[in-house]
N, C-alpha and C positions, 0 to 999 in steps of 0.2 A: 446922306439924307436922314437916317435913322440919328445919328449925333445929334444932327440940330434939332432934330424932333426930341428925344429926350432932354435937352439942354433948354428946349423951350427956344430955341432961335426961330422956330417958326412951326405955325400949330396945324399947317398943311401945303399942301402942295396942288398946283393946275399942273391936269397930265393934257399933254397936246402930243397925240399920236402922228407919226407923218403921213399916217396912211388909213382911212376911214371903208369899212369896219373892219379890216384885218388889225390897226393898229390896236383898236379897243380889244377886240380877241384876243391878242398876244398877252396886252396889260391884262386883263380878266383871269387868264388861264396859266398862267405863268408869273406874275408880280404879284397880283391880289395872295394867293396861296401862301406865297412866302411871308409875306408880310401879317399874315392870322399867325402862322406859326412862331414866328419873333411876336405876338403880343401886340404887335403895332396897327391892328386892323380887327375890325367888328367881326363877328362870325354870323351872326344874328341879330333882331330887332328887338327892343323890349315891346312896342307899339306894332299895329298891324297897320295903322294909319300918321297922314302926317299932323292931323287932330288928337293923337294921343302922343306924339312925339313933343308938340308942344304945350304937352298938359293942358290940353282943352277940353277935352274929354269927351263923348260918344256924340 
């Protein structure tokens, strides 16, 4: 997954957990982490809303 994210084969991915909320917890606590640390995940917001995410402003 990381390949084709660099390679530009695809600009993300649908996580479907098998199991609601344990599955999101697993991904959250365990995938998200690694994935800040490879580069390939946000760590933070530049915006505190979704009006400054899309340059609309206050």
């Amino acid at each position: 997954m990381q390949a084709w994210f660099e390679q530009e084969a695809a600009d993300g991915f649908n996580i479907m957990p098998p199991s609601l909320p344990a599955g999101l917890d697993d991904f959250s606590a365990l995938v998200v982490p690694e994935l800040q640390r490879r580069g390939l995940s946000r760590t933070g917001y530049r915006h505190a809303t979704l009006r400054g995410h899309l340059g609309l402003g206050a």
